[in-house]
N, C-alpha and C positions, 0 to 999 in steps of 0.2 A: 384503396383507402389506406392512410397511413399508419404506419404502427405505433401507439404511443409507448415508448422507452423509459422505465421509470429505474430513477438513479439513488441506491440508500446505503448510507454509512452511519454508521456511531463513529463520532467525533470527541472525544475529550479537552474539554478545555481547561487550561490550566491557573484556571481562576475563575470564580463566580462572578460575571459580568454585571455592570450596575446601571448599563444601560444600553439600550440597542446598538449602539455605535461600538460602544466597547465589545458588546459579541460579537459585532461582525469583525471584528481588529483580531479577537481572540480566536474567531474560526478561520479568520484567513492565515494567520500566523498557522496553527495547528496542521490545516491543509499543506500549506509550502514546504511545512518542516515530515511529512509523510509521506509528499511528493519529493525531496531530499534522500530519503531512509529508500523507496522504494529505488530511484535512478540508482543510487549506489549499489543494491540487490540486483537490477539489471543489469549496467555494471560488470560486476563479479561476476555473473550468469553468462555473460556470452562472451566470456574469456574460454578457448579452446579447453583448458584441464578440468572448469569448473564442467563444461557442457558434457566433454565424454565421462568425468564420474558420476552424472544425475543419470545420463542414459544405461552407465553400466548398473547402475544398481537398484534403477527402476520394476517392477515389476505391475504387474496387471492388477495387483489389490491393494493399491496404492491410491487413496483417496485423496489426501489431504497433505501439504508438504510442508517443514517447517523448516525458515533458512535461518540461517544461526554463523555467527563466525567461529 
């Protein structure tokens, strides 16, 4: 039996949409533009200096990370 995958994001739009067309214009801009911000975090992440100083300074009670320039 398969497993159903259930996929959730809060999304901010950058304007109050005035009709279903405009909010799907305004979610898909929003999505592109986070899928942008994320690829360049990737990116920078699997650049060799960036990867040995996440791993040097990771430790074991480290839950949550926050990447920053």
């Amino acid at each position: 039996m398969p497993i159903a995958t259930i996929i959730q994001r809060d999304i901010k739009l950058k304007s109050k949409p005035t009709s279903g067309l405009q909010a799907y214009n305004l979610l898909i801009e929003a999505i592109n533009e986070e899928v942008e911000e994320l690829q360049t975090i990737l990116s920078e992440l699997s650049e060799s200096e960036a990867k040995q100083c996440f791993i040097r300074e990771w430790n074991p009670n480290i839950r949550s990370v926050s990447v920053h320039d």
